[in-house]
MARTIKOL-892913 format. One record per residue (C-alpha): residue in one letter; x negated, y negated, z negated. Coordinates in steps of 0.5 Angstrom, whole numbers. Last residue first. Layout:
% residues N
+------+-------+-------+-------+
: code :     X :     Y :     Z :
+------+-------+-------+-------+
:    A :     X :     Y :     Z :
...
+------+-------+-------+-------+
This chain:
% residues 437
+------+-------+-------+-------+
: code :     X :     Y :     Z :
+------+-------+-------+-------+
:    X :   -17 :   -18 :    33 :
:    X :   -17 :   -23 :    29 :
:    X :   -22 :   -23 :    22 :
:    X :   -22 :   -27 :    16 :
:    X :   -27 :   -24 :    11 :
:    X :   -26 :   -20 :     4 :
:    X :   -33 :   -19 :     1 :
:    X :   -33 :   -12 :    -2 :
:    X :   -40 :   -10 :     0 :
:    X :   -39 :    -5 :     5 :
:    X :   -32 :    -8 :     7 :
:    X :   -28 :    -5 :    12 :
:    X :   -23 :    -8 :    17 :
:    X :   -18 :    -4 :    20 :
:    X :   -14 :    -6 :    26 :
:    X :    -7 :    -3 :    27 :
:    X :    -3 :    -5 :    35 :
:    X :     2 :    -3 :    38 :
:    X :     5 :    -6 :    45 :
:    X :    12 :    -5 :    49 :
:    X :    15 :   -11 :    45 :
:    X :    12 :   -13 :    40 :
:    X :     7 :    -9 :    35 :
:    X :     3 :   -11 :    29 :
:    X :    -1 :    -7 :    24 :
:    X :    -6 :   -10 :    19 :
:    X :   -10 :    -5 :    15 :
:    X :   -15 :    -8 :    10 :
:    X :   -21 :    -6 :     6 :
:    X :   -23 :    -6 :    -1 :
:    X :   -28 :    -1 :     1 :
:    X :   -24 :     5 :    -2 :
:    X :   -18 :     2 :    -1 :
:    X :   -19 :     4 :     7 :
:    X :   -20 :    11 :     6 :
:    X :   -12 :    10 :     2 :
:    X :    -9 :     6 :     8 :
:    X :   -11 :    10 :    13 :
:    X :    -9 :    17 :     9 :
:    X :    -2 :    13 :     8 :
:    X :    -2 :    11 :    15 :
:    X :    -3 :    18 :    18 :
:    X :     1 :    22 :    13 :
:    X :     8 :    21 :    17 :
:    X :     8 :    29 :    18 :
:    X :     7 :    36 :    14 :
:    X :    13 :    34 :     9 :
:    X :    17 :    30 :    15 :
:    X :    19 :    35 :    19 :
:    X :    24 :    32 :    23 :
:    X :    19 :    27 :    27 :
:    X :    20 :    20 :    27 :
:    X :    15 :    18 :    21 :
:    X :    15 :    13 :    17 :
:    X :    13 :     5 :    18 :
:    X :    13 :     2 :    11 :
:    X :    19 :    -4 :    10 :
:    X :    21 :    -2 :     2 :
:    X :    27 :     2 :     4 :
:    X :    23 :     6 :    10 :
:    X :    21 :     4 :    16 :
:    X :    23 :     7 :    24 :
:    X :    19 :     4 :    30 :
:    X :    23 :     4 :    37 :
:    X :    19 :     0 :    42 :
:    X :    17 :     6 :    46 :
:    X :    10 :     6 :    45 :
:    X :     3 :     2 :    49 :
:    X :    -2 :     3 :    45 :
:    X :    -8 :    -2 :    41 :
:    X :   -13 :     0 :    36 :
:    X :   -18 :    -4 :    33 :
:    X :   -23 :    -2 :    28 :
:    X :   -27 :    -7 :    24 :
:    X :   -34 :    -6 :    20 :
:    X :   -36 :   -11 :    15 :
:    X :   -43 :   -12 :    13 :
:    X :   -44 :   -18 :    17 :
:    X :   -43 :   -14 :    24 :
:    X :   -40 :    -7 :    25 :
:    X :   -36 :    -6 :    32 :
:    X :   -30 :    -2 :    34 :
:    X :   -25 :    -4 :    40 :
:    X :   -21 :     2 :    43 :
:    X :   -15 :     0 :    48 :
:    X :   -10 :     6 :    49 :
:    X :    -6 :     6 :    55 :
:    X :     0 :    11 :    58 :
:    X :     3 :     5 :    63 :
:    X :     9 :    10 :    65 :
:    X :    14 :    14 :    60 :
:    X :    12 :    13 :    54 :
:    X :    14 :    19 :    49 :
:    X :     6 :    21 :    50 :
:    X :     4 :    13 :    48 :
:    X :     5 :    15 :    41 :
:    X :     3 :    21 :    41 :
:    X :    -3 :    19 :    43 :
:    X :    -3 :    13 :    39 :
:    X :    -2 :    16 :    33 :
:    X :    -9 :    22 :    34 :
:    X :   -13 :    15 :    35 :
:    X :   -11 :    13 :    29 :
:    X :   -11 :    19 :    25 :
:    X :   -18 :    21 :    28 :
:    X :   -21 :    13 :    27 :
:    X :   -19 :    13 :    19 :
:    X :   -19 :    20 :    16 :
:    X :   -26 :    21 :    21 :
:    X :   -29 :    15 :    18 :
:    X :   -27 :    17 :    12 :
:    X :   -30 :    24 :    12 :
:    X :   -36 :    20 :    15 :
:    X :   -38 :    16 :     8 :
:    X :   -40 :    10 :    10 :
:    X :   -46 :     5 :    10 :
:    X :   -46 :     6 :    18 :
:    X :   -52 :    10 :    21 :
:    X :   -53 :    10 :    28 :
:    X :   -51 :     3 :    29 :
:    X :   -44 :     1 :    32 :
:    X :   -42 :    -3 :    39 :
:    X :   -35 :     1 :    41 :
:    X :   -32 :    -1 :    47 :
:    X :   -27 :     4 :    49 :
:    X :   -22 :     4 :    55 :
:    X :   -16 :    10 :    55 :
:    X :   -11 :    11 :    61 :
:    X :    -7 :    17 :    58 :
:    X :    -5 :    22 :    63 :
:    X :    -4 :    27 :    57 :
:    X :   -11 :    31 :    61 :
:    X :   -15 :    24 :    60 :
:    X :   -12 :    24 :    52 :
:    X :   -15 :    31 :    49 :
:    X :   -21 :    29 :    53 :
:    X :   -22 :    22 :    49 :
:    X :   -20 :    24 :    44 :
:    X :   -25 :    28 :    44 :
:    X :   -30 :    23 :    46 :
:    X :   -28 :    19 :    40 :
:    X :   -29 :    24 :    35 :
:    X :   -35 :    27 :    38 :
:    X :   -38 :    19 :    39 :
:    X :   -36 :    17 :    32 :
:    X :   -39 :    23 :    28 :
:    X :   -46 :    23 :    32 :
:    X :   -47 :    15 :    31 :
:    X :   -52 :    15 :    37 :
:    X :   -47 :     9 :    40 :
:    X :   -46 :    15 :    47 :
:    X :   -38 :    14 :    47 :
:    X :   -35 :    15 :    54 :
:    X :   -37 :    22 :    55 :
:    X :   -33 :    26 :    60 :
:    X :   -39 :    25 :    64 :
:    X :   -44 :    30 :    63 :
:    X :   -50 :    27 :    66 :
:    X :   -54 :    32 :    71 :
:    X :   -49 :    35 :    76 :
:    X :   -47 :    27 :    78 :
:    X :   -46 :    28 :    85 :
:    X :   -50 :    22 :    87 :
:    X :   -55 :    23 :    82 :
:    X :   -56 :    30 :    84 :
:    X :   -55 :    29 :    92 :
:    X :   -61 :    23 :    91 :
:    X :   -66 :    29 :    88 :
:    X :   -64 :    34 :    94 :
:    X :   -65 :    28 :    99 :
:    X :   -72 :    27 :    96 :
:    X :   -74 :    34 :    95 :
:    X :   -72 :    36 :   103 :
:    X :   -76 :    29 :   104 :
:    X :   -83 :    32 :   101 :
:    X :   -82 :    39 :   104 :
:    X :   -90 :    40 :   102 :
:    X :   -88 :    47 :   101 :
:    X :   -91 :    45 :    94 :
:    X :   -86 :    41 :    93 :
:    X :   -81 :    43 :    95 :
:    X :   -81 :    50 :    91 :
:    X :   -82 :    45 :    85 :
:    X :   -75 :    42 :    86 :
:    X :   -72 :    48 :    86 :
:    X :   -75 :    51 :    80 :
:    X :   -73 :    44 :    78 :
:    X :   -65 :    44 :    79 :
:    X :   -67 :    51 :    76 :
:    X :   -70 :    48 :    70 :
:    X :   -64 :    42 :    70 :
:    X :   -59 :    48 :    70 :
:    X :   -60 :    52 :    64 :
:    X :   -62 :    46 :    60 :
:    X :   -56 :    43 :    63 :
:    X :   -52 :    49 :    60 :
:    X :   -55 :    49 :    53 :
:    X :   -53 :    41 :    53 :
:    X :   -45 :    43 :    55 :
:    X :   -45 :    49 :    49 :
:    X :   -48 :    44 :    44 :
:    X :   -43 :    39 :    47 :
:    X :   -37 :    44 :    45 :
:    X :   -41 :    47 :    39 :
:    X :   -40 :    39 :    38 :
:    X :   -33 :    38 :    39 :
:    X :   -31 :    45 :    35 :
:    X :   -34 :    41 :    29 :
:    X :   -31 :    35 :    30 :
:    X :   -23 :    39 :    30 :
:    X :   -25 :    43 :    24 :
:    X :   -27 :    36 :    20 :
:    X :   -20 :    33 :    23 :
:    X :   -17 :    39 :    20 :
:    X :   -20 :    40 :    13 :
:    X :   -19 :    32 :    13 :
:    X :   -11 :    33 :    15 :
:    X :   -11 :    38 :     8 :
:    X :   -14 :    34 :     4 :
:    X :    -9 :    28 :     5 :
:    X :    -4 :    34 :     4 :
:    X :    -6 :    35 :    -3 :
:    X :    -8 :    28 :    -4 :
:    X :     0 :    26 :    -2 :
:    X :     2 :    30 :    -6 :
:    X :    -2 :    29 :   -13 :
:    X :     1 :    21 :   -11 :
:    X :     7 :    24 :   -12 :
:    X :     7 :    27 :   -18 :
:    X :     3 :    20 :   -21 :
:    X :     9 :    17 :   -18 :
:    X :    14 :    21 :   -22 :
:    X :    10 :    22 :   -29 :
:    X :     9 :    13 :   -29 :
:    X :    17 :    13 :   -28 :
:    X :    18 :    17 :   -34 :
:    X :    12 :    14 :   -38 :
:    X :    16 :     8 :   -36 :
:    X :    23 :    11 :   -38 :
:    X :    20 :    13 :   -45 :
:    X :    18 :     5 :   -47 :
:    X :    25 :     5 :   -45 :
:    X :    27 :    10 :   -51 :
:    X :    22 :     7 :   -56 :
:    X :    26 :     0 :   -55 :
:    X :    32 :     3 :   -55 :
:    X :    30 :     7 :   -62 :
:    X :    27 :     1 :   -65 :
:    X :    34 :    -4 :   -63 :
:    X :    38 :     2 :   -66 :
:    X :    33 :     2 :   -73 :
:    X :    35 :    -6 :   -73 :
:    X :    43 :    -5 :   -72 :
:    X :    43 :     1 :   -77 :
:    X :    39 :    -3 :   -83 :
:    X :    45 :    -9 :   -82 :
:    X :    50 :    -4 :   -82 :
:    X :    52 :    -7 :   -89 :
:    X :    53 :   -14 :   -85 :
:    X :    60 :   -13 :   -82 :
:    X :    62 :   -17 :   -77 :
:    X :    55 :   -19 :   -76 :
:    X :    52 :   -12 :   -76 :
:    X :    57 :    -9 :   -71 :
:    X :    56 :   -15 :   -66 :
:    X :    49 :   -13 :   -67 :
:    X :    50 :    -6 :   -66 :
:    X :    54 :    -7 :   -60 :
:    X :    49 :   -11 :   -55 :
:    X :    43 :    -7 :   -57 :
:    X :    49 :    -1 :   -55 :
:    X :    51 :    -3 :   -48 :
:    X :    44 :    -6 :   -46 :
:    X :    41 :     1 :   -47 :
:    X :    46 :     4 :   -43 :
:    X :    44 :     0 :   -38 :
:    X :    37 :     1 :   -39 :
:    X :    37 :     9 :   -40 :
:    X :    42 :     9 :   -33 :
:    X :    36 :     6 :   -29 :
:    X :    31 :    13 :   -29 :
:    X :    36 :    18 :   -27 :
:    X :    40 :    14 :   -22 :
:    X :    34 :    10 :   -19 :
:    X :    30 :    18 :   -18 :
:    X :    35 :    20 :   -14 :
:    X :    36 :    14 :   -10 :
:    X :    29 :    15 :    -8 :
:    X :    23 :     9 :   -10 :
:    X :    19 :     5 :    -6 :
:    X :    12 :     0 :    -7 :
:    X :    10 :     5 :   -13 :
:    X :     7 :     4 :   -19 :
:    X :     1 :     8 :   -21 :
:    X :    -4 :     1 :   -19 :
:    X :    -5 :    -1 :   -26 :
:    X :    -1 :     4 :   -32 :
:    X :    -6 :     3 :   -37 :
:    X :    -7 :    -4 :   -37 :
:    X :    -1 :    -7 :   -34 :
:    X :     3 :    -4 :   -38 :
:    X :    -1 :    -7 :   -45 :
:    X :    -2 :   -13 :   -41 :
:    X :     6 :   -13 :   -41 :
:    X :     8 :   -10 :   -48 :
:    X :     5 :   -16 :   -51 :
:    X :     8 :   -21 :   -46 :
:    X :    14 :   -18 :   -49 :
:    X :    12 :   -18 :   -56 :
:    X :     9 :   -26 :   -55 :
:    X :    17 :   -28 :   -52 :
:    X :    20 :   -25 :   -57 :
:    X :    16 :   -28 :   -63 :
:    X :    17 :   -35 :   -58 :
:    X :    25 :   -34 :   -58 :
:    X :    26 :   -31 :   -65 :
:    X :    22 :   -37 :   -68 :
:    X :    26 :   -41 :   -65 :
:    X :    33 :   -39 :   -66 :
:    X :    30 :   -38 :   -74 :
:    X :    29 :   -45 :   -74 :
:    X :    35 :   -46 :   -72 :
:    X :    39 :   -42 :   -76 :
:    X :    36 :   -44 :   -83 :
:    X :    30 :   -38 :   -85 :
:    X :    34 :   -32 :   -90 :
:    X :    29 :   -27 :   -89 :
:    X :    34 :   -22 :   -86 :
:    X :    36 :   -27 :   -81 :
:    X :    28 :   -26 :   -78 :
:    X :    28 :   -19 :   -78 :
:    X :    36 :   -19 :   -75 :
:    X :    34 :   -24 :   -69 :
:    X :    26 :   -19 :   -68 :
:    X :    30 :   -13 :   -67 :
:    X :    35 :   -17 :   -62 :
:    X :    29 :   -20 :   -59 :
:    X :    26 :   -14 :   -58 :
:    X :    31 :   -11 :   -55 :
:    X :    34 :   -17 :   -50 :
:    X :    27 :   -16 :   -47 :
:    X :    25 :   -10 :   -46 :
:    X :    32 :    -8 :   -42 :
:    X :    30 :   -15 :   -39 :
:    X :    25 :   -13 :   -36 :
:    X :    28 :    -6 :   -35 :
:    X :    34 :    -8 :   -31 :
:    X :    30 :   -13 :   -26 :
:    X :    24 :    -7 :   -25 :
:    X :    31 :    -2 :   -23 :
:    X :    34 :    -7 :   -18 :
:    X :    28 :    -9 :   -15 :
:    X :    26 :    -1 :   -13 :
:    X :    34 :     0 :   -12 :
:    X :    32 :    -6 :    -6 :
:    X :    26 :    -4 :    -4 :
:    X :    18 :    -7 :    -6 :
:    X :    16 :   -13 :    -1 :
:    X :    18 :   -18 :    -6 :
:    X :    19 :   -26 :    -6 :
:    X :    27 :   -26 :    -3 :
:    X :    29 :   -21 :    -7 :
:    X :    26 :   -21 :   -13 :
:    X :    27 :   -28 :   -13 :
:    X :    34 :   -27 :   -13 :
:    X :    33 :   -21 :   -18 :
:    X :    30 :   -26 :   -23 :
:    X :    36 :   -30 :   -22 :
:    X :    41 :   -25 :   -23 :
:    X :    38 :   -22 :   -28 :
:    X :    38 :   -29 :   -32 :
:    X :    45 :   -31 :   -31 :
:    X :    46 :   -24 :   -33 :
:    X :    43 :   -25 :   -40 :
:    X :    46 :   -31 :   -41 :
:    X :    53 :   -29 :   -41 :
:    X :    51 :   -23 :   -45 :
:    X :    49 :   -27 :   -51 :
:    X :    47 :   -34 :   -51 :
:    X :    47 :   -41 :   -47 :
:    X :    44 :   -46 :   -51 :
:    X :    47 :   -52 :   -46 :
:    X :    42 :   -57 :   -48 :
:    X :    36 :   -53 :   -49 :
:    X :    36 :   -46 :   -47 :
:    X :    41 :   -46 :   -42 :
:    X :    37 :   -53 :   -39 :
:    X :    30 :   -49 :   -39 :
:    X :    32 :   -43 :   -37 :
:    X :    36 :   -46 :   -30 :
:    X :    29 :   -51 :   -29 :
:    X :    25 :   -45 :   -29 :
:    X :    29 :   -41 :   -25 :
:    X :    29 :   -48 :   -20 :
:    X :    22 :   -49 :   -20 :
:    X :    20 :   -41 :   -20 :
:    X :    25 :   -41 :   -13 :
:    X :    21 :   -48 :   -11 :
:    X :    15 :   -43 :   -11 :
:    X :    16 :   -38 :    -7 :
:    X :    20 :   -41 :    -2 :
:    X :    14 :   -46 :    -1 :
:    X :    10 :   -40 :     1 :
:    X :     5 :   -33 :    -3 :
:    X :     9 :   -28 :    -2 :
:    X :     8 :   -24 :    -9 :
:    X :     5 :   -18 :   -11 :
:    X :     6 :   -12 :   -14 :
:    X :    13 :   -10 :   -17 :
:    X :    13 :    -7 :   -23 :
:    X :     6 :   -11 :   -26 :
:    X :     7 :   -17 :   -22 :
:    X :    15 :   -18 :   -25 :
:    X :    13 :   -17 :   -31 :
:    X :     8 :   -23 :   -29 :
:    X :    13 :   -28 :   -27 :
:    X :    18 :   -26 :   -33 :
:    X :    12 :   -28 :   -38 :
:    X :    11 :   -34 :   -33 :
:    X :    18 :   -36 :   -34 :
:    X :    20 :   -34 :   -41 :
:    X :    13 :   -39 :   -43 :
:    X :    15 :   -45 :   -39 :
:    X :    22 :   -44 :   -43 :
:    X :    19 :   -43 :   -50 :
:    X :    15 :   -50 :   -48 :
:    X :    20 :   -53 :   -45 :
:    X :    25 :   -52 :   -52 :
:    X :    18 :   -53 :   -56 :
:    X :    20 :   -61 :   -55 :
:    X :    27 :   -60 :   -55 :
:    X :    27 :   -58 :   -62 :
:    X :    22 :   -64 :   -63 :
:    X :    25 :   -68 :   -60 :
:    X :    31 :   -66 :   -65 :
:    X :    26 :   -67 :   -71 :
:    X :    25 :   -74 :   -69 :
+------+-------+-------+-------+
């Protein structure tokens, strides 16, 4: 009996390492593809747990790097972060956890409990602590944990975790073999436990510096897309100004006409204006009534008619949208500002497609380009910019990205072959639909 009870709670502690393995991972690293693949390597990480645990009892180091073997597979294969960032978020989880057990194992032998006992409650208080300092990560360090990490930052933080390991491990073969170190081991395993809770702080302090950056230069972008729409309007109230001029002499003329009862002169004169179109500034291809969209999109619009890009624009919008306009102008002025530079190292066929509507509380901007083919990522799969000054360059889809978070909305791009494609879909009441573009 009391061996299947042992078994038993075997399954549940090892159901348990997984799911609390499964979450450390979501918190370091993000979300998970959500497939077949998924699932089955949970399955059989799982599986591989409940078997080391319960019938061949595997302990120690070799069971330590089976497990980070397994978790950094599923890493691999499930998540979107970079390698170093996986290598480092493995190291760590079970940096974590090997301290706490090993603290927890020498508490419990101090009391005196039988071995196996003291094997299972040392496996379900550890497994409780680590699920503990998890929601209390996730808690306080929610959306700081960066998708990438640079090799310089990988070295500094993931040599404490392996260290750490090192000494947890030496410290309690130190107090097995010689029991009157038994203080020294528990205190070393607080110590570590503490340490790499700095290395959290650590990495939180790194990307908190990097997000500051990236605010800063995003404020800087929208100092100039605001520059460049308030130069277009006193263009447009220029344009209209010279209209009024025009139209009151086109009228003076019209009215000389009249009263010479020259009525024929006065109609051909009207019907040459209409045909010659001195009285509709057509430079225009945006008149929604939605003054920031209109002037951001006829400027582009100009800027691309003289690079000899063929640009088309179908935008169905209201005058007033449920948006705040400086994010507006971060999302349509970067992404029609990308697309033509794009389609300025294309060599023929320069087009841009824009498609903008508002419907059901949801605002969608879709935006195609032709380009060269050729797009550089960086480790964790984002596309980055190809210029050499990439401190003041490669922000466009970062500030995109952050003006659409805002609403809880989405930035899908696509390109094949010779085409470049980015919808953004904003939610006014945070209600997510499925949308095609």
């Amino acid at each position: 009996m009391t061996n299947y009870v042992a078994l038993f709670s075997g399954v549940l502690l090892a159901f348990c390492q997984v799911l609390i393995v499964r979450k450390c991972m979501g918190v370091l690293l993000g979300s998970e593809k959500k497939d077949i693949v998924s699932n089955i390597l949970w399955v059989l990480y799982y599986i591989y747990v409940a078997t080391t645990m319960n019938i061949f009892s595997f302990r120690g180091t070799y069971l330590l790097i089976g497990n980070m073997l397994f978790v950094f597979t599923i890493a691999i294969v499930t998540k979107k972060a970079s390698l170093l960032m996986k290598i480092f978020s493995v190291i760590v989880i079970f940096t974590i956890w090997t301290t706490v057990e090993s603290l927890i194992g020498i508490t419990i032998e101090s009391i005196g409990i039988s071995y196996i006992v003291s094997e299972r409650v040392a496996d379900f208080l550890s497994q409780m602590s680590v699920l503990l300092i998890v929601i209390t990560i996730e808690k306080y360090k929610k959306d700081r944990f960066s998708k990438d990490i640079s090799l310089k930052t990988f070295i500094m933080l993931a040599w404490i975790p392996v260290v750490s390991i090192y000494f947890e491990i030496v410290s309690v073969e130190v107090s097995r073999k010689y029991p009157n170190y038994d203080g020294f081991a528990a205190i070393a395993s607080v110590v570590l436990l503490l340490t790499n809770y700095v290395i959290f702080d650590a990495y939180d302090w790194v990307n908190r510096t990097v997000q500051l950056r990236a605010q800063n230069k995003l404020f800087v972008q929208q100092i100039q897309l605001c520059s460049r729409q308030t130069a277009e309007q006193e263009a447009t109230y220029k344009e209209l100004r010279r209209l009024r001029h025009d139209m009151k002499n086109h009228l003076t003329s019209l009215l000389g006409m009249i009263d010479s009862g020259s009525t024929n002169d006065a109609r051909d004169y009207i019907e040459n204006l209409l045909n010659d179109g001195k009285l509709i500034k057509t430079g225009d291809i945006s008149r929604t009534g939605n003054i920031v969209v209109d002037s951001l999109i006829n400027y582009k619009y100009s800027m691309a008619k003289e690079l000899g890009i063929e640009f088309t624009s179908n935008v169905f919008i209201p005058t007033e949208l449920p948006f705040k306009n400086e994010n507006i102008v971060i999302i349509l002025g970067n992404l029609l500002e990308n697309a033509i530079e794009a389609c300025v190292k294309v060599d023929n066929n320069k087009y841009i497609g824009l498609e903008m509507g508002y419907e059901k509380n949801m605002l969608q901007i879709c935006i195609k380009n032709s380009f060269t083919g050729e797009i550089k990522k960086n480790s964790a799969g984002d596309i980055e910019t190809t210029k050499e000054d990439k401190e003041n360059h490669g922000m466009g889809i970062l500030s995109i990205k952050m003006a659409a978070k805002e609403y809880d909305g989405d930035v899908l791009i696509k390109n094949q072959k010779d085409e470049f494609t980015v919808v953004v879909v904003l939610y006014e009441n945070m209600e997510k639909l499925h949308v095609n573009c």
